[in-house]
C-alpha positions in Angstrom: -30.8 22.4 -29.5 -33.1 18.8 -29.4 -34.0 16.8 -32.2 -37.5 17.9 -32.1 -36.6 21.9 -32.4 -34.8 21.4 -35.8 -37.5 19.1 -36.5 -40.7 20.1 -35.1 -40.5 23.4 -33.9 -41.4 25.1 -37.5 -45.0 25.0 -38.1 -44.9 23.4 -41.6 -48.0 23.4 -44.3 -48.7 19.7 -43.5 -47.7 19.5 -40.2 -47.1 15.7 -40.0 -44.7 13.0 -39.1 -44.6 10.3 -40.6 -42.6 7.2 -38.6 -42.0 4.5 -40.9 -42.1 1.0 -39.9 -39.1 -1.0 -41.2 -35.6 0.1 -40.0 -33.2 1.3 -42.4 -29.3 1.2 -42.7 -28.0 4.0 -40.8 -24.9 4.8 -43.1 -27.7 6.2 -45.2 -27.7 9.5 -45.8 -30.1 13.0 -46.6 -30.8 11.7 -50.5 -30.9 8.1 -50.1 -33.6 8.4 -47.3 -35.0 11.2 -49.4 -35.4 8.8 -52.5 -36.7 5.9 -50.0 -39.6 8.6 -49.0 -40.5 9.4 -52.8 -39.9 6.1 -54.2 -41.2 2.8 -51.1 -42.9 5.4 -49.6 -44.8 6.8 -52.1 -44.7 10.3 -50.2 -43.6 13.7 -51.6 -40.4 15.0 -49.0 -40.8 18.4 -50.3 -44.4 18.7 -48.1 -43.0 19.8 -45.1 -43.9 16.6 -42.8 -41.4 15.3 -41.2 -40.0 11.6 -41.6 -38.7 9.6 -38.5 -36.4 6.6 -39.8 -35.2 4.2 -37.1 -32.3 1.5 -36.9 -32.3 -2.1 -36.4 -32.0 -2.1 -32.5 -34.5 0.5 -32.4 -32.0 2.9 -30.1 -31.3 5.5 -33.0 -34.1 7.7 -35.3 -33.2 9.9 -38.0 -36.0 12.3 -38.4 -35.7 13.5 -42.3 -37.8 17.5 -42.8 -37.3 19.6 -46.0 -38.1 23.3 -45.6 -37.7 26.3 -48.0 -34.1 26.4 -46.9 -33.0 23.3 -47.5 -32.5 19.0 -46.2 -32.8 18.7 -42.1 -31.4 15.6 -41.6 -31.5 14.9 -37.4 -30.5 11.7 -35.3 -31.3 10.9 -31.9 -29.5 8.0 -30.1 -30.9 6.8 -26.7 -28.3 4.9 -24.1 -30.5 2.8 -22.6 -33.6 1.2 -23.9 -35.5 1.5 -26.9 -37.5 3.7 -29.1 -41.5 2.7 -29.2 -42.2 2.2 -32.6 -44.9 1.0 -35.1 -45.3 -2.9 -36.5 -42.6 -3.1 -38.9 -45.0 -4.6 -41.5 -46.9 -1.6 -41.3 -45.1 1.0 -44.0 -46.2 4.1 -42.1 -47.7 5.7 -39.4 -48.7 9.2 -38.2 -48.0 10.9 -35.2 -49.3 14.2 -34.0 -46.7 16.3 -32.7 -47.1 15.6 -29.2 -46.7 12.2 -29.8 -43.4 13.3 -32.1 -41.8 14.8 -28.7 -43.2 11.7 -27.0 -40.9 9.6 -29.3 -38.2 12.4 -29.3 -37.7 11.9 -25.3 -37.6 8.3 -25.9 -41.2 7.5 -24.1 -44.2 5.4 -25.0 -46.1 7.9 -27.4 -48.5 5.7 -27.6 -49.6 5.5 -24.3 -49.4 9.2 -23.6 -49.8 8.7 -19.9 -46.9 10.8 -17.9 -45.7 14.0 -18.5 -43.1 15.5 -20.6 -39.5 16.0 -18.7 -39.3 19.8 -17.6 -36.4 20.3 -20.3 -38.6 19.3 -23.3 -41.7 21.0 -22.0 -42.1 24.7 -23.4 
C-alpha cells in the first residue's frame, strides 16, 4: 500500500494537505509532530487534512493525517533525488490532491506537466 493510500485515499471533511516549509528532525514522532501542527503551525490535526513534514536533505516526508480511528503517521524515502518542496521561509503551503500524489511519486508538483506512473494512476 503507497504513502498516498493511507494518506489520501480517504475523502476527509477538509480535504487538504498542508506541506510545511521548514524541515524537521526525523526521530520525531506522531505527537511531537502533532504538537508542532497545533502549536508553530497554528492548525487544528484533528481536521482531517493531511500534513507533509520533510527532512533536511529533502529525500524523506512524513505525511501526519488524524481520522476517527486514530494517528496515521506515513514516511516516504526517495533513493535518488529530491522531494520539490515549498520556500522554507514560507510556514505552509497547500496542495490539492493531485499535486499530493505529484509529491508522493517524488515529481515536480508544481509543474504538473507529465503524467502519473501507471502504478500510482487509479
Amino acid at each position: 500500500m503507497g504513502i498516498e493510500a493511507v494518506c489520501g485515499a480517504a475523502e476527509s471533511k477538509s480535504g487538504m494537505y498542508w506541506v510545511v516549509g521548514a524541515s524537521v528532525d526525523f526521530r520525531c514522532g506522531a505527537e511531537r509532530l502533532l504538537m508542532q501542527v497545533r502549536e508553530v503551525l497554528g492548525r487544528n490535526p484533528l481536521d482531517g487534512s493531511a500534513f507533509v513534514f520533510r527532512n533536511r536533505r529533502s529525500n524523506r516526508i512524513k505525511v501526519l493525517r488524524v481520522d476517527a480511528q486514530g494517528v496515521w503517521l506515513a514516511t516516504r524515502r526517495l533513493h535518488e533525488g529530491r522531494f520539490c518542496w515549498v520556500s522554507a521561509l514560507e510556514p505552509m503551503a497547500s496542495l490539492t490532491r493531485r499535486q499530493f500524489r505529484w509529491l508522493c511519486a517524488g515529481v515536480d508538483w508544481q509543474r504538473l506537466s507529465a503524467s502519473l506512473p501507471l502504478e500510482m494512476q487509479v
